[in-house]
C-alpha positions as CSV (number, residue, x, y, z in Angstrom):
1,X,0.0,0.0,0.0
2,X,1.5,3.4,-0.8
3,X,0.9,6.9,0.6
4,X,1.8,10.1,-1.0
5,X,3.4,13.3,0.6
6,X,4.3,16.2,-0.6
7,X,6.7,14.0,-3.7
8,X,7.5,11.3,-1.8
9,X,6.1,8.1,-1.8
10,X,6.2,5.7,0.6
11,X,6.0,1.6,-0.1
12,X,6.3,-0.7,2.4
13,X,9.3,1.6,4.3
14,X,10.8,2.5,0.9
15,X,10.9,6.0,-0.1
16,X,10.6,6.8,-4.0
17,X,11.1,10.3,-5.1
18,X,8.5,12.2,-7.2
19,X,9.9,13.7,-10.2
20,X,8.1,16.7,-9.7
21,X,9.5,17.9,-6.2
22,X,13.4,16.7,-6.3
23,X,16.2,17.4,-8.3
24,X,17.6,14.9,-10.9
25,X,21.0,15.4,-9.0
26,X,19.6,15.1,-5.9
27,X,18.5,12.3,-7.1
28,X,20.9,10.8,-8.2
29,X,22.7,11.3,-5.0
30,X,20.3,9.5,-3.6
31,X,20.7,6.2,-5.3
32,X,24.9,6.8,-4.8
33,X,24.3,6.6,-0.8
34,X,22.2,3.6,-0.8
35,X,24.5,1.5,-3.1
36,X,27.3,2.7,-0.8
37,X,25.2,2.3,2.4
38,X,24.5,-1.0,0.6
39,X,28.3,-2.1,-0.3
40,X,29.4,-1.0,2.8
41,X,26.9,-3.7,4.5
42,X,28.2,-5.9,2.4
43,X,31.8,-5.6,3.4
44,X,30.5,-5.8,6.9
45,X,28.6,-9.1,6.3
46,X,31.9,-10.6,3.7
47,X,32.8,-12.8,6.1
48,X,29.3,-14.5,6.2
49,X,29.7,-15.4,2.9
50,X,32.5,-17.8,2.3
51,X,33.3,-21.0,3.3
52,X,32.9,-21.0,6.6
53,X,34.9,-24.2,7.6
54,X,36.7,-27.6,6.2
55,X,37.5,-30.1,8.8
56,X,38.7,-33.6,8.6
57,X,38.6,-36.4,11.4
58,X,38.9,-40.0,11.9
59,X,36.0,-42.4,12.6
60,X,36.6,-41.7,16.3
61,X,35.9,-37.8,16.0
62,X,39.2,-36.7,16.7
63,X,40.1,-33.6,14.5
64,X,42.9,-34.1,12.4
65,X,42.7,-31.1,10.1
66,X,40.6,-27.9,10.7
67,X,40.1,-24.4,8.7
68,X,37.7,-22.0,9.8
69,X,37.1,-18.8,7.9
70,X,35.4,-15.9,9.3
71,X,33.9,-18.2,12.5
72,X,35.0,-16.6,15.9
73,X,37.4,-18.2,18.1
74,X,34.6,-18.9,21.0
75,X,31.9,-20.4,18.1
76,X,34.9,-22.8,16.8
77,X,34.8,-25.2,19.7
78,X,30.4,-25.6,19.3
79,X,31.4,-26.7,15.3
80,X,33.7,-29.0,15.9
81,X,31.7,-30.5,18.5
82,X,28.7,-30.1,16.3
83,X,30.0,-31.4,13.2
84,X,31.8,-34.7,15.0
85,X,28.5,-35.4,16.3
86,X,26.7,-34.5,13.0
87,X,29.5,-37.3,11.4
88,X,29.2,-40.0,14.5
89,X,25.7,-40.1,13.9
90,X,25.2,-40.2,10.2
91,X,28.3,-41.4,9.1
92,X,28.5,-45.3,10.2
93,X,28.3,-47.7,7.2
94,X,28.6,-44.8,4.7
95,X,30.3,-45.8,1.0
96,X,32.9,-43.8,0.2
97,X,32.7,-40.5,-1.4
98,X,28.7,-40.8,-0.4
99,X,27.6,-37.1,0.1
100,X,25.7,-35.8,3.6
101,X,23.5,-32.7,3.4
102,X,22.4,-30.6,6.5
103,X,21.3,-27.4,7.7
104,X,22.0,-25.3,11.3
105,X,21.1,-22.0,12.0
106,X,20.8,-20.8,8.2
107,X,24.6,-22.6,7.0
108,X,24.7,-25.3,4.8
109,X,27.3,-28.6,5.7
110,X,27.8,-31.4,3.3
111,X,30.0,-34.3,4.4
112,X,31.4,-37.2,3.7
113,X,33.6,-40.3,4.7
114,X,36.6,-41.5,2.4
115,X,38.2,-44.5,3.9
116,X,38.9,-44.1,7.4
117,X,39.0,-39.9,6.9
118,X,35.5,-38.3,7.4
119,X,35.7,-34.5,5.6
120,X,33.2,-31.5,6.4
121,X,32.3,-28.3,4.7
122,X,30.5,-25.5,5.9
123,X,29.1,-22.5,3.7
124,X,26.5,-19.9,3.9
125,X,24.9,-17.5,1.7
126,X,26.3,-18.2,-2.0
127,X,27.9,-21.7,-0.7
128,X,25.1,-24.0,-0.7
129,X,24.7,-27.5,-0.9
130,X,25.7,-27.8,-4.2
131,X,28.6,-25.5,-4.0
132,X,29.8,-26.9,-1.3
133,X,29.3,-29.9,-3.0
134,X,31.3,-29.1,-5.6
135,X,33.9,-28.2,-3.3
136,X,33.9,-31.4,-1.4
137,X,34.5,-33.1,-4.8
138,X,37.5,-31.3,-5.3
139,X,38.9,-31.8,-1.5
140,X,38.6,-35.5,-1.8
141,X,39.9,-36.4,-5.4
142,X,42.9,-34.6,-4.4
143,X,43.0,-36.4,-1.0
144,X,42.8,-39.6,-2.9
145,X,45.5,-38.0,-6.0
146,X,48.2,-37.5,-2.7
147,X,47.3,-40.5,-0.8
148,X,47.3,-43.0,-3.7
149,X,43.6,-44.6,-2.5
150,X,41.3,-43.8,-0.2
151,X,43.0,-43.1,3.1
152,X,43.7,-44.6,6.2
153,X,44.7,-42.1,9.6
154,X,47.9,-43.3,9.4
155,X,48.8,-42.6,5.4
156,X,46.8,-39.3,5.6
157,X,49.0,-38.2,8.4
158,X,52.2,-39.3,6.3
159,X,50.7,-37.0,3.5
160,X,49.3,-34.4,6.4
161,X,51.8,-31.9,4.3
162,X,50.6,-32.1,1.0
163,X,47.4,-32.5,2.1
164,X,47.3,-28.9,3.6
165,X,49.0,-27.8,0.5
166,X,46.2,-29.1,-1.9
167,X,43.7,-27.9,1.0
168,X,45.6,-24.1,0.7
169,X,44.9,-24.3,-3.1
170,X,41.2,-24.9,-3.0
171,X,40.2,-22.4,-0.1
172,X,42.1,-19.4,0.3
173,X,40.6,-17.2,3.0
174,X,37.4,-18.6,2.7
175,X,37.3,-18.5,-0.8
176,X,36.8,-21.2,-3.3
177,X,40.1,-20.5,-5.0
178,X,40.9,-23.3,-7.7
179,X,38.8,-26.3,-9.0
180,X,41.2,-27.2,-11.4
181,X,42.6,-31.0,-10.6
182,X,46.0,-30.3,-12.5
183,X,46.8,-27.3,-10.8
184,X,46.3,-29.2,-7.4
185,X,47.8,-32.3,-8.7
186,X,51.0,-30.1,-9.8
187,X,51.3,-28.5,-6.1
188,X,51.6,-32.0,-4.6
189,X,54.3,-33.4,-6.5
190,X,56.8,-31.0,-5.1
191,X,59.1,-33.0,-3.2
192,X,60.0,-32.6,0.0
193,X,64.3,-31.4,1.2
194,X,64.0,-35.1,2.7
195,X,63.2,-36.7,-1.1
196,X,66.3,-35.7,-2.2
């Protein structure tokens, strides 16, 4: 419902200008300060939108790799928890590479168990389920590439290196960096001072 006053109108807490009683530059102005009010929200909210976290832990819940991304210090012990349990729950008899979906408190998680490594990722906003999805894909074909096969604790903790290096490629400050397998796959076959 709208309401007129003196060249404004009002709709639904919205103010539109009538041509009749403003300026063209004021105006203008106008629509400058709300796409700035606008991008400046924006840049407040940025770190909601990313990948929140990636986290990878055996089948007894212990953490063996974690990277959060815009998730305070005191909210990071709740997702681990949260997620662990999440995994413990759903997790049991899963095939490999068989994707999880869920939803908490408006962020989407999709998980997964590849041999005895179970791997979540958390998004919000533009990472949904199926970009997170996509992501997930990524994490765990080059998991696989570095281990060899599906891994066990023990051989993902031989690889832990590589593993983060791949993991470094993928998301880079919360940002789904690189897709691309042969990039990744290049980054991993730098050998180590020990290879020699």
């Amino acid at each position: 419902m709208a309401r007129r006053e003196k060249g404004l109108a009002f709709y639904g807490g919205q103010v539109y200008c009538s041509s009749s009683s403003i300026s063209q530059s004021q105006r203008s102005r106008s629509v400058k300060e709300k796409k700035l009010s606008e991008t400046k929200r924006a840049n407040a909210d940025g770190e909601a939108k990313m990948l929140l976290a990636v986290l990878f832990s055996n089948s007894e819940g212990n953490i063996l790799v974690e990277r959060f991304h815009g998730v305070p210090t005191e909210e990071r012990l709740h997702w681990r928890t949260f997620l662990v349990k999440l995994g413990a729950d759903n997790l049991k008899g899963a095939k490999n590479e068989e994707l999880f979906v869920a939803t908490h408190k408006s962020v989407y998680i999709v998980y997964t168990v590849l041999g005895d490594v179970c791997i979540y990722v958390v998004g919000k906003d533009e990472y949904d389920e199926l970009t997170l999805s996509e992501a997930l894909l990524v994490i765990t074909s080059s998991v696989k590439d570095v281990c060899g096969k599906p891994p066990t604790e023990r051989l993902f903790l031989d690889k832990y290196g590589r593993i983060c290096l791949c993991l470094d490629e993928i998301v880079l400050k919360g940002l789904l960096e690189s897709t691309d397998k042969d990039r990744i796959k290049r980054l991993f076959r730098l050998k180590p001072p020990t290879e020699f």
